[in-house]
C-alpha positions as CSV (number, residue, x, y, z in Angstrom):
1,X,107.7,278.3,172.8
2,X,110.7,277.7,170.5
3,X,111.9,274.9,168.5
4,X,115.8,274.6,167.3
5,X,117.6,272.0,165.3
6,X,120.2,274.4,164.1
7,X,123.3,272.1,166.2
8,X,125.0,268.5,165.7
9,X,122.4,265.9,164.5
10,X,119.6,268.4,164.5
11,X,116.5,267.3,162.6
12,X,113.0,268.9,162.8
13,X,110.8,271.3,160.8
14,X,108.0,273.0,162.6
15,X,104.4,273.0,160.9
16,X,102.8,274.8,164.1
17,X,104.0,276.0,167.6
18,X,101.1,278.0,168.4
19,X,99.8,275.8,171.1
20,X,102.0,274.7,173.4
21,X,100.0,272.1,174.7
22,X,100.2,270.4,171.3
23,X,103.2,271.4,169.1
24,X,102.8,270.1,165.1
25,X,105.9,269.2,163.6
26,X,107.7,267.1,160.7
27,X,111.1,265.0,160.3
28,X,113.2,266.8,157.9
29,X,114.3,264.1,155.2
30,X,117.5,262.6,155.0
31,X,120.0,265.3,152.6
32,X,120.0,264.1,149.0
33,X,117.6,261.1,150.1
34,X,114.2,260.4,150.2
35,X,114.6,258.1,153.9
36,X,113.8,260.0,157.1
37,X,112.8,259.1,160.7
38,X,115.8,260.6,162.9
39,X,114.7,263.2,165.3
40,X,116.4,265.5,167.6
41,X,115.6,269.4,168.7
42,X,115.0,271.3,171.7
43,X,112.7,273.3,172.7
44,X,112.5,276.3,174.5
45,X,110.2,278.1,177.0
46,X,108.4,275.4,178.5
47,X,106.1,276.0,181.5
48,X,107.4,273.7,184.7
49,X,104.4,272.0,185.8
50,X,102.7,271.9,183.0
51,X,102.5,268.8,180.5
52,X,104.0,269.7,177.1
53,X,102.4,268.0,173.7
54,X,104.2,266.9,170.6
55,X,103.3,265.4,167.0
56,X,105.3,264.1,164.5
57,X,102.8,264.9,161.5
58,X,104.5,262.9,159.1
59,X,105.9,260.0,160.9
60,X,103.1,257.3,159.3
61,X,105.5,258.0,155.8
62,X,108.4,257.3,157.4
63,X,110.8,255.0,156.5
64,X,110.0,252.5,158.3
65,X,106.5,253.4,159.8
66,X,106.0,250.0,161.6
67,X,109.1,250.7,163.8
68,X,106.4,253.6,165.9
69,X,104.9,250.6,167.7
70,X,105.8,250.0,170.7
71,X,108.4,252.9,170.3
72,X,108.9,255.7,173.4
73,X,110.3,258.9,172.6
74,X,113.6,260.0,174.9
75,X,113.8,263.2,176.4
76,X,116.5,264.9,178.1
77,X,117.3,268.3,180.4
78,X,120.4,268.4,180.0
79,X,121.8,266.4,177.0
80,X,123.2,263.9,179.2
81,X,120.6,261.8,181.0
82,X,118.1,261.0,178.7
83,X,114.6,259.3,179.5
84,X,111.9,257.5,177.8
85,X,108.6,259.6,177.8
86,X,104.7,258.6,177.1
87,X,104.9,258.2,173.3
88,X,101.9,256.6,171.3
89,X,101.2,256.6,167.3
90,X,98.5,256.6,165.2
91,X,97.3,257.6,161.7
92,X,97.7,261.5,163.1
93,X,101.5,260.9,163.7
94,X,103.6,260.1,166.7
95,X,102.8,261.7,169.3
96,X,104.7,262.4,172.8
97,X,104.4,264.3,175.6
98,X,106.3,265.9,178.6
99,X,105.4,267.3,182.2
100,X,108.1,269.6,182.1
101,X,110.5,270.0,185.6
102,X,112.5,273.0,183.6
103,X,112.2,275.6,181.3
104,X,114.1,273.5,177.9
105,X,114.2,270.0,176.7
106,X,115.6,268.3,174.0
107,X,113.7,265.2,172.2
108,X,115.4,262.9,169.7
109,X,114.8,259.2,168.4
110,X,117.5,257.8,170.2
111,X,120.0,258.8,172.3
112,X,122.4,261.3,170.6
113,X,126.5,260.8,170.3
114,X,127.6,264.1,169.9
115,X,130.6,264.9,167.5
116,X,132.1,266.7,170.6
117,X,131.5,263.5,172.4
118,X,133.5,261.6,169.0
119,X,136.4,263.7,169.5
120,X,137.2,263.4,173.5
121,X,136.6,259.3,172.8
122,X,139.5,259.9,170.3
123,X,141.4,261.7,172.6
124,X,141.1,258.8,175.4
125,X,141.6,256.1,172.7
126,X,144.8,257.6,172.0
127,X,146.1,258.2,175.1
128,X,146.9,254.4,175.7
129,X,150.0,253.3,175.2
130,X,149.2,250.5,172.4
131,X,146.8,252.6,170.3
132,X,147.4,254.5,167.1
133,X,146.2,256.7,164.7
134,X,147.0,254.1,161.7
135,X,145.5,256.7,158.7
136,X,142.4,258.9,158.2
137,X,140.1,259.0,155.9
138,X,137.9,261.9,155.0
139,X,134.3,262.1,154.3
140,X,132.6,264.0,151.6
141,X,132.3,267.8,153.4
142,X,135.8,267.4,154.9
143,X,135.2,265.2,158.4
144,X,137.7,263.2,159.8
145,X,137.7,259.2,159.3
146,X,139.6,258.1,161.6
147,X,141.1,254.9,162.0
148,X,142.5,253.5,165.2
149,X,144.5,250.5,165.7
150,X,145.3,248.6,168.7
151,X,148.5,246.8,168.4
152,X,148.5,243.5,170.6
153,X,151.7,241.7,171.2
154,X,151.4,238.6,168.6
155,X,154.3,238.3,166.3
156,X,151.6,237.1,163.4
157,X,148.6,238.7,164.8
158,X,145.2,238.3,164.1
159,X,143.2,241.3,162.4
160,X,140.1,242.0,164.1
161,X,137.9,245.1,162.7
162,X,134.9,246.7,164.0
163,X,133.0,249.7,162.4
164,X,130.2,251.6,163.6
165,X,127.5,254.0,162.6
166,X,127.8,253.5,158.9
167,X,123.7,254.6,159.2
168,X,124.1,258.1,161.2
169,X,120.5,257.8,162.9
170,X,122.0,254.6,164.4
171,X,123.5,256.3,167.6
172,X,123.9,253.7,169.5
173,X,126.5,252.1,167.3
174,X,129.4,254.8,168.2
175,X,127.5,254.2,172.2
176,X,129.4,250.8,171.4
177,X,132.6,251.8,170.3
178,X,132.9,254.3,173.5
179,X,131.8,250.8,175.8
180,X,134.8,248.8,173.2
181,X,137.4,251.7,174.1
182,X,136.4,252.0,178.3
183,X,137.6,248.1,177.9
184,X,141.1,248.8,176.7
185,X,141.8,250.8,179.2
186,X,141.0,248.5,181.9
187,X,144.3,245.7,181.2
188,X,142.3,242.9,182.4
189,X,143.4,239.3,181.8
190,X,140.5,238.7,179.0
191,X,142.0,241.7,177.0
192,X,145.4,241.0,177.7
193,X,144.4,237.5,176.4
194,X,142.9,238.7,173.5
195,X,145.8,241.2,172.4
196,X,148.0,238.3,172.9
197,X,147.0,236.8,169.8
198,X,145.0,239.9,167.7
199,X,145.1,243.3,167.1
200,X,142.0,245.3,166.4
201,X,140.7,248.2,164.0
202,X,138.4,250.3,164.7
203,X,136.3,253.0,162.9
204,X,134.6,254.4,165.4
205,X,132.2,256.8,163.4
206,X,131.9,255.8,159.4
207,X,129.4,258.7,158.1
208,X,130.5,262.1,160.6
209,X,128.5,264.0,157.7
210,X,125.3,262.2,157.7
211,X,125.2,262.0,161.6
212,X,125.8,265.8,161.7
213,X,123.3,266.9,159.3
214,X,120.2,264.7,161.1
215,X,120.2,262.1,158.9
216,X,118.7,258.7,159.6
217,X,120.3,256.3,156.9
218,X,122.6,258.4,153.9
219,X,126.1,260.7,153.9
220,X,126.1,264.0,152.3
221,X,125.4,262.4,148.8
222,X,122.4,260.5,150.1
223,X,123.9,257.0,149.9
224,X,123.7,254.3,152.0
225,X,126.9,253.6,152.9
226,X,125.9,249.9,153.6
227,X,124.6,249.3,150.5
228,X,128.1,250.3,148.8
229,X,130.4,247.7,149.5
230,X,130.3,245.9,146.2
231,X,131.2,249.4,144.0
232,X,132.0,252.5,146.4
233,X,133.5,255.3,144.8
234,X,135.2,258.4,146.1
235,X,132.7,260.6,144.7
236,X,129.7,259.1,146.6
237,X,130.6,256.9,149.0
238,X,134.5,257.3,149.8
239,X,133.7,256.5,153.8
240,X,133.5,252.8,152.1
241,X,136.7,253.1,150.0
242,X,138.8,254.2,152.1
243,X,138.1,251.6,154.9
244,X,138.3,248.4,152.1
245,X,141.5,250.2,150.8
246,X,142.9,249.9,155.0
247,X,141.8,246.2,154.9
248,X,143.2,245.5,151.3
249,X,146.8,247.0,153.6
250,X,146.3,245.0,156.5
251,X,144.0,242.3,156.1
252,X,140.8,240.6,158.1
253,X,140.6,237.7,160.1
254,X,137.3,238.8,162.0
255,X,135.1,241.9,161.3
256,X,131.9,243.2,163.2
257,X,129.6,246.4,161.9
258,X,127.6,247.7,164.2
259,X,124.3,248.7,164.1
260,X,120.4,249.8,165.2
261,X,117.8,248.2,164.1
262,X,114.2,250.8,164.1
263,X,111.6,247.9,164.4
264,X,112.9,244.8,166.3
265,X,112.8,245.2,170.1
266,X,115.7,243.0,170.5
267,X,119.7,242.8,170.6
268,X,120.3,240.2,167.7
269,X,122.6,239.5,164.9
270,X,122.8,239.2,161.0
271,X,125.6,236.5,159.6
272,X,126.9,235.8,156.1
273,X,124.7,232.3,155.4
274,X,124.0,233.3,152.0
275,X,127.2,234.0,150.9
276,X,128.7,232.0,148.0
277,X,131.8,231.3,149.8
278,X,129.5,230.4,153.6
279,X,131.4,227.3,154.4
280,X,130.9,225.1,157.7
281,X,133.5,226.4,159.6
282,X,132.2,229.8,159.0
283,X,128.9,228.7,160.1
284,X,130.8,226.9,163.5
285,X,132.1,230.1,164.1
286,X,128.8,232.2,164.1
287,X,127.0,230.0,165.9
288,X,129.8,230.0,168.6
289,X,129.9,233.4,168.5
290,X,125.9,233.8,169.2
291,X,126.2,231.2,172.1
292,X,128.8,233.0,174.0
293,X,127.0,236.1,173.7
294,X,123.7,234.5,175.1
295,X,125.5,235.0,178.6
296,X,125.7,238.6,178.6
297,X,121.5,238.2,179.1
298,X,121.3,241.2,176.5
299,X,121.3,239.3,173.2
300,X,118.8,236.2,172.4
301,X,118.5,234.4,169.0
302,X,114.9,233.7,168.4
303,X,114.2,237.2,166.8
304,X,115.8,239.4,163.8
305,X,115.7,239.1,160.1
306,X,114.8,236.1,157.6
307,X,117.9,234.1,157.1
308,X,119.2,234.5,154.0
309,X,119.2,231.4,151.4
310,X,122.5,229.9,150.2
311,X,124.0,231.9,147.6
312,X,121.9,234.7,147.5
313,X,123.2,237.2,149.9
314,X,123.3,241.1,149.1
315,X,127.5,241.3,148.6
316,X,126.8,245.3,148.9
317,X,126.4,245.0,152.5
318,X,129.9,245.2,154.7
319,X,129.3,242.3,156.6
320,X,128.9,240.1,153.2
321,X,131.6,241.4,151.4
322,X,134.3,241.7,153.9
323,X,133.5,237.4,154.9
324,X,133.0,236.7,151.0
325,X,136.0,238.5,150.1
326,X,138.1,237.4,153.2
327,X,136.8,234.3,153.8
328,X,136.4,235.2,157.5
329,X,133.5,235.2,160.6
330,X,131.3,238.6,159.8
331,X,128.3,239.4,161.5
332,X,126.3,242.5,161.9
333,X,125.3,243.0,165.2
334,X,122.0,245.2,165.6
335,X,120.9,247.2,168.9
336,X,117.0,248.3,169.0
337,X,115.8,252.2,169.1
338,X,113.2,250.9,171.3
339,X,113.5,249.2,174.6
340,X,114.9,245.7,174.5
341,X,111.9,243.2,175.2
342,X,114.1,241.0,177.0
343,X,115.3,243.1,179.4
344,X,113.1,246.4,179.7
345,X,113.7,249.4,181.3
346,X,110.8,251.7,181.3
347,X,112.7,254.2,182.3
348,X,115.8,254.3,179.2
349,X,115.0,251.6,176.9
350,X,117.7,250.5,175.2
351,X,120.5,253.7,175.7
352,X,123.7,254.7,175.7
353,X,124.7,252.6,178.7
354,X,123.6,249.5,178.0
355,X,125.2,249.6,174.4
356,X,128.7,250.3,176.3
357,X,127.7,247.2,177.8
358,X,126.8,244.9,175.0
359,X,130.9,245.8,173.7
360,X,132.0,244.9,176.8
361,X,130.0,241.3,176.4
362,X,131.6,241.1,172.7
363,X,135.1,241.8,173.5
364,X,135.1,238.6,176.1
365,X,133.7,236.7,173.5
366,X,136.5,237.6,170.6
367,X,138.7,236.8,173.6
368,X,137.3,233.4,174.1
369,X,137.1,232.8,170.2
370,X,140.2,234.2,169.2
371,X,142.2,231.1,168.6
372,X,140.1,230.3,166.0
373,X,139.5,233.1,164.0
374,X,141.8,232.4,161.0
């Protein structure tokens, strides 16, 4: 058997391949970081029919070593449909397992978005008739941040913006941002609606370099990117910079960064309550926002994180600073690596699909709130 991580968001060190039956192996850590959980390799020279073992040795030091409960592997033949596989965890490691239909498999924590994948959605964004490449930034080894906007038809538009994937392991945020751009192109009366009174930004991908080298939370100089809002610099986290310099140009009326949470088995979302500036029309606004979404039958409101206490919100974090600093409704919204306990599917869990879907649920509800979001 062989075991490669040398491609796009490849992460794995081997310890021991010997036995086939039961392949050792670690998570390489983040680059220039201490974090690590993100998987993804394939290997190579399985026996069809026969049931395929594998151990991630180090996975009880994780990062976040309570997110293995309750956590299925996926698997895929092909690097398209991916599958969840029998996955348990103990003080050993996490440890997986395949009855293999074909002679390779890849294995990763989540459903991968390949850069390839980045560039055709770019390609497809831009082929509509309202959409633009407004600037680009670039991250620290040389990849493309782009920035799109979607011009609506107001003649004082709202600004809406929506980033994704600022934490690379977090596929399933840039899963979103394909799900947000399959919308546009279908002209329906809610988007038509919507782009009657906004226009949107989007960054589909904020860390390419982190993504691409297998990392699970860092860029290239192992910072987390949402953990730099209140001071980013171009020497460590210019990914940051360069999107507060676009919204310094253009303003922000509404702004949603989207992300993955590793333990919570649950769609939910984080608001600005302990922001200085929280106000009650920002708090009408988030809890509008969290009721319309409850029809969509993917997102609930019962679990996520602690609630922060007034005043004492982290203003490093995006969604803080851009509704402390532009007085405006910001939420996180968070996707689980697991399935989603509201909704399972033993099959996927929470995927690619169903994260296309959850944009699809958010753009109707800007649509419906879009009157009021300045």
């Amino acid at each position: 058997m062989q075991i490669r991580s040398d491609f796009d968001s490849g992460n794995i060190q081997v310890v021991d391949a010997s036995n086939p039956q039961q392949v050792r192996l670690a998570i390489r850590k983040d680059f220039a970081s201490e974090h690590f959980q993100w998987f993804h390799f394939l290997a190579e020279g399985l026996l069809p029919g026969q049931r395929h073992g594998f151990s991630l040795i180090n996975a009880p030091q994780s990062s976040y070593k309570n997110a293995w409960s309750g956590y299925q592997a996926v698997a895929s033949y092909d690097g398209v449909d991916w599958f969840r596989v029998p996955t348990r965890y103990d003080e050993g490691g996490l440890h997986f397992e395949l009855l293999a239909e074909q002679a390779q498999a890849y294995f990763a924590y989540f459903e991968p978005y390949s850069r390839a994948r980045h560039a055709q959605l770019l390609v497809r964004a831009l082929a509509l008739p309202n959409v633009e490449l407004l600037a680009c930034g670039t991250s620290l080894q040389g990849r493309e941040l782009p920035l799109l906007h979607v011009r609506g038809t107001a003649q004082a538009p709202r600004k809406i913006w929506l980033i994704a994937q600022q934490h690379p392991g977090e596929h399933m945020a840039e899963w979103f941002m394909e799900g947000l751009i399959d919308r546009l192109h279908e002209q329906d009366d809610q988007l038509r609606g919507l782009l009657a009174q906004a226009d949107l930004y989007l960054v589909p991908h904020m860390n390419p370099d982190g993504a691409f080298l297998g990392n699970l939370r860092t860029n290239a100089a192992g910072q987390d990117l949402n953990r730099a809002w209140q001071a980013p610099s171009a020497g460590q986290s210019p990914e940051v910079l360069f999107v507060q310099q676009q919204m310094a140009a253009h303003g922000v009326d509404c702004f949603l960064d989207i992300h993955g949470d590793e333990e919570i088995p649950y769609v939910f979302t984080a608001g600005c309550e302990g922001n200085p500036g929280f106000t009650a029309r920002l708090d009408a606004l988030e809890q509008e926002f969290r009721e319309r979404l409850m029809a969509c039958g993917e997102f609930q409101v019962e679990h996520g994180y602690p609630r922060d206490e007034p005043g004492q919100a982290n203003l490093a974090l995006a969604c803080n600073w851009v509704g402390q600093t532009y007085d405006c409704l910001a939420y996180t919204v968070e996707m689980p690596f697991k399935d989603h306990d509201l909704t399972p599917d033993p099959r996927t869990g929470w995927n690619g699909a169903r994260s296309k879907n959850l944009a699809r649920a958010v753009f109707s509800v800007l649509a419906a709130m879009v009157d009021k979001l300045r």
